[in-house]
N, C-alpha and C positions, 0 to 999 in steps of 0.2 A: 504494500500500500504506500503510494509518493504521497508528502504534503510539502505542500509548498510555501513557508510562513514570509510574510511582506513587513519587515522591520528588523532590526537586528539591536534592539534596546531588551532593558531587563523580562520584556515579558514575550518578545520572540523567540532569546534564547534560552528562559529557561521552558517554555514550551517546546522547542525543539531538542532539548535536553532531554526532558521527560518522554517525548516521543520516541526519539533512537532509543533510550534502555526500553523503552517498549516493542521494540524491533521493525518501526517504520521507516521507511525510508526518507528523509527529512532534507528540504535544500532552504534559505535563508538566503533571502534579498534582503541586502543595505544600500541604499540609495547615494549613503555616504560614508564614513567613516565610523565604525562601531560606536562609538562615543559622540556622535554628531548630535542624537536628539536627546528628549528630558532624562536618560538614562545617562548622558554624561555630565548634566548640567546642574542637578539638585545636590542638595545640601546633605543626603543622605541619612535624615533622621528618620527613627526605625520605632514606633511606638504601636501599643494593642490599645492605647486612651481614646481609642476613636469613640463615635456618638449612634454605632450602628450594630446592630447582631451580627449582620453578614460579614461586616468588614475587619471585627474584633475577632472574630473565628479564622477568617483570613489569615489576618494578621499577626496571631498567636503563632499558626502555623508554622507561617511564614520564619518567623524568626527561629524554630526551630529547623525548618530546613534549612535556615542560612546555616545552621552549626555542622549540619550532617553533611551539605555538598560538598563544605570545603574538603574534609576529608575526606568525601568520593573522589573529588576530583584533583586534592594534593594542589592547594591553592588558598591563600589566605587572605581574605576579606576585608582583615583590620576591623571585627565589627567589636567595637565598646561600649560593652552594657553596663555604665554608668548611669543608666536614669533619664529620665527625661519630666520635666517638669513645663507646664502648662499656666499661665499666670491670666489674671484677667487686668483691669482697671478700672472698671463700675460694678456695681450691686450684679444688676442683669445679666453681664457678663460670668460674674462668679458664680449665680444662678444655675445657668447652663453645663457649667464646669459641674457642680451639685450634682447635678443631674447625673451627667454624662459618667461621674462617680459610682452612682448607686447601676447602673448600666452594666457597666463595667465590674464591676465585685460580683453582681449577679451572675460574671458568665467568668468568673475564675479569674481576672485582673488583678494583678498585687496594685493596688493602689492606696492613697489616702489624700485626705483634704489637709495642706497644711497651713499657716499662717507669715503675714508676710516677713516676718522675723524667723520663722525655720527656714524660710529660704536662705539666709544668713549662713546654717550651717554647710548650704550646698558651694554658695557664691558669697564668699566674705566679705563684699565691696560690693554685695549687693547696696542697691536702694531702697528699704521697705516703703517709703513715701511715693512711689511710683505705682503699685499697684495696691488693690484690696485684698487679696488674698491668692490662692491656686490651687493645682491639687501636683501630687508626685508617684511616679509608679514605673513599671519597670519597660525599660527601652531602653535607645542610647544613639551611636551613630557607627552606619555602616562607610566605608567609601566605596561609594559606587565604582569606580575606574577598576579598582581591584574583582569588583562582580561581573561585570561585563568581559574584564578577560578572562576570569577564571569560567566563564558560562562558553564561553568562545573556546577554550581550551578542550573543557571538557566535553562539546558538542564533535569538536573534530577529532578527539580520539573516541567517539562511535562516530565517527564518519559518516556525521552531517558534513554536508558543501556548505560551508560560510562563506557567504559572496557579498563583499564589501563593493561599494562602487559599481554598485550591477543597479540600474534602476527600471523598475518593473513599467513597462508600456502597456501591457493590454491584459485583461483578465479574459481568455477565450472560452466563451459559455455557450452550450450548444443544446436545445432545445430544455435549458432550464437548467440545466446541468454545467459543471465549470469541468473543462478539460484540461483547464492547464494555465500557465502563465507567460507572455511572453517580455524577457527583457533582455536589455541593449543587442537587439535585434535576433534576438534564439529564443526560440522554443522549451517549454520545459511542460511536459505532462504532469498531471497530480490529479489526486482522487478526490484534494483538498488544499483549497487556498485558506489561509491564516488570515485575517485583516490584523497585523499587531504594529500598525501604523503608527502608534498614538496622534500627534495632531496631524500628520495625513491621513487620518485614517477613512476623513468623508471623500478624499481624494479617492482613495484606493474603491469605495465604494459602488463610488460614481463607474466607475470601470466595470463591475459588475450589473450594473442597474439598480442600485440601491443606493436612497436618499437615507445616511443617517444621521445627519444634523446633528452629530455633536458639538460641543462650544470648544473654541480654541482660546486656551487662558495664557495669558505672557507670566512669565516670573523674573525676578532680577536679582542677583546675589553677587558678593563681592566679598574677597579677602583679605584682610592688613596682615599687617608686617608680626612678625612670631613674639610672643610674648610665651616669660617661663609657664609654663602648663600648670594653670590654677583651676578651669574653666570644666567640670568633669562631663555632666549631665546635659541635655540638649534644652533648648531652652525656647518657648515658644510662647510670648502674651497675642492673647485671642484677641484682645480689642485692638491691635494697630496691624496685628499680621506679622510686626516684626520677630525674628527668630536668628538665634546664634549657637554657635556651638565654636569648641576650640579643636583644634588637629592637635594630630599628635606632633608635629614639626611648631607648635606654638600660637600658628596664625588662626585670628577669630574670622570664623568662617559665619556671614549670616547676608538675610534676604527679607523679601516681605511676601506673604502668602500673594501668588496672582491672580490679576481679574479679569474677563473678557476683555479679548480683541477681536477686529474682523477678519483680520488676516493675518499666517504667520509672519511673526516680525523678532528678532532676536539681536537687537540695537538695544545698546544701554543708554540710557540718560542721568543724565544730572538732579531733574526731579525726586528718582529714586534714593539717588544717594544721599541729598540734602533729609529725606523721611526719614531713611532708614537710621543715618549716623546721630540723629538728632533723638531718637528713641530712643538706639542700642545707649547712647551715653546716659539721658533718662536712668534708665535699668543698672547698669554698671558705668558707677564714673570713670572706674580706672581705666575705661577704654579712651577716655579724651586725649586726642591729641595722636595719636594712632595713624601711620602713613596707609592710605589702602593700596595696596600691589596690584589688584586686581579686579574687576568689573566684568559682568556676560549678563546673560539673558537667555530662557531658554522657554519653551513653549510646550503644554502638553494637552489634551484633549480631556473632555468631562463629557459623560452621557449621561442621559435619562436615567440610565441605572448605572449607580459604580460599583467594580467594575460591569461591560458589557460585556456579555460572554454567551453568546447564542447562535444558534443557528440562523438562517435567513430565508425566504423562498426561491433564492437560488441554494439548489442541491449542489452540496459538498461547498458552499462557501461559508465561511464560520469569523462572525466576530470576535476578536478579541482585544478591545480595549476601551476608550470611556473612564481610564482608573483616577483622571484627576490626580491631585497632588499625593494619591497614596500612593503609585507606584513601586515604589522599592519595596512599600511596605507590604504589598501584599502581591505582588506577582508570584512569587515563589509557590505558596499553594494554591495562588488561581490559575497558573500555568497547567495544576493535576485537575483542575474543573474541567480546560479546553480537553486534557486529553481524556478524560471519560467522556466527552460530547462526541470526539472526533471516534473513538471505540463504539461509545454506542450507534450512529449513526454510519 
């Protein structure tokens, strides 16, 4: 059985991963460079604090197969589960966070609601005058760079074709039915095309005959100059979006959650940075003054449902994306969703 997956970000390859130790036959379109789209380009925070059944099941998962592949595939992650904490800055906000709390304990979540003075024991230089309060529980930060090549490694020792710079032209469907793919100018039969486009993935659609209107959201993140590693747990306030976390080389790595655009656009701006740096200081003083190294942008797709993972009434065409800004987080077990779709069907 050929599939044929359209993206080569965390939720192409670890679906084509899953696929080959299933014994299919598996090829991988990247349009560009492995690390081109939101798989190269986010902040890599890794938490199960989400506000959804589905995604917290996900997401649990997920992070324990981040533990297991590495040692499948003899590859290391760098994934630091230090914590991750969630901060609000209004009533309503912290509301939410409450919520989102009792949610979460309910489906097995090591969590708790802490006060803005225990965030002190996390971040010493915190600011407790900055927020109301938050809640704390167990995550931390993966680097993506390191999952992307170890997904890419371990897809081509089973002998998946990862084809980087191959960009797919036409989805060939013949009487309702997809035969195949064709890109930079060849043919490739399959029983099953993948859409794990993320924000092309209405591109990839339209190719098939299907409108799926997902939103295309921009994000912006930037890195400063290395500071001694004080910084453990990832760190995210709901009311401005803003979010930081520190690498292991010292540099605070942070961004602001993104909003609808109309078209992909991955241009950084000055607006962004003037928000972001003016928060993060907010939050922690001892970031003022801080040279940034670095600035990107990066863009990834939201559906109707997150993620999207379904079949279509074109036979043997199979979506898979929609994950919004949880990617990392939960591709890893929704990549075993696609392939019980792609088994059963």
């Amino acid at each position: 059985m050929k599939v044929a997956i359209i993206g080569g970000g965390i939720v192409g390859l670890a679906t084509a991963y899953n696929l080959a130790k299933e014994g299919f036959d598996v090829i991988v379109f990247e349009k560009k460079y492995l690390l081109y789209g939101a798989s190269g380009r986010n902040s890599g925070g890794i938490t199960a604090m989400l506000n959804d059944e589905r995604l917290i099941d996900l997401a649990k998962k997920s992070m324990k197969i981040y533990d297991d592949v590495q040692s499948e595939i003899g590859f290391n992650f760098l994934f630091r589960k230090d914590g991750y904490i969630k901060v609000a800055s209004n009533e309503d906000d912290l509301k939410k966070l409450k919520d989102e709390l009792n949610l979460q304990r309910k489906l097995g979540v090591r969590v708790k609601q802490i006060d803005a003075n225990e965030i002190k024991d996390f971040i010493p230089d915190f600011n407790v005058d900055a927020i109301v309060g938050g809640i704390y529980g167990e995550g931390g930060v993966i680097f993506p760079w390191p999952v992307i090549w170890g997904y890419a490694k371990g897809c081509r020792e089973l002998g998946v074709d990862v084809r980087d710079y191959t960009t797919v032209e036409e989805i060939v469907v013949k009487n309702n039915t997809v035969e195949g793919v064709k890109a930079n100018g060849e043919f490739f039969k399959a029983d099953f095309v993948v859409n794990a486009a993320g924000a092309w993935s209405n591109e990839i659609s339209k190719m098939a005959g299907i409108e799926l209107n997902n939103k295309i959201i921009k994000e912006e993140i930037c890195v400063t100059e290395s500071l001694k590693p004080y910084l453990d747990p990832y760190l995210l306030d709901v009311t401005t979006g803003v979010y930081l976390s520190q690498s292991m080389r010292g540099e605070i790595v942070g961004g602001i959650v993104g909003s609808e655009v109309e078209a992909i656009d991955i241009k950084s701006s000055l607006d962004f940075l003037v928000k972001y740096a003016k928060r993060a200081v907010e939050l922690i003083p001892k970031l003022k003054g801080l040279c940034i190294l670095r600035q990107w942008a990066g863009v990834y797709d939201e559906g109707k449902e997150i993620p999207n993972i379904s079949t279509t009434n074109i036979r043997g065409f199979i979506q898979a994306n929609g994950f919004g800004k949880f990617g990392m987080c939960l591709a890893p077990a929704a990549a075993l969703e696609v392939v019980k779709l792609i088994k059963k069907h």
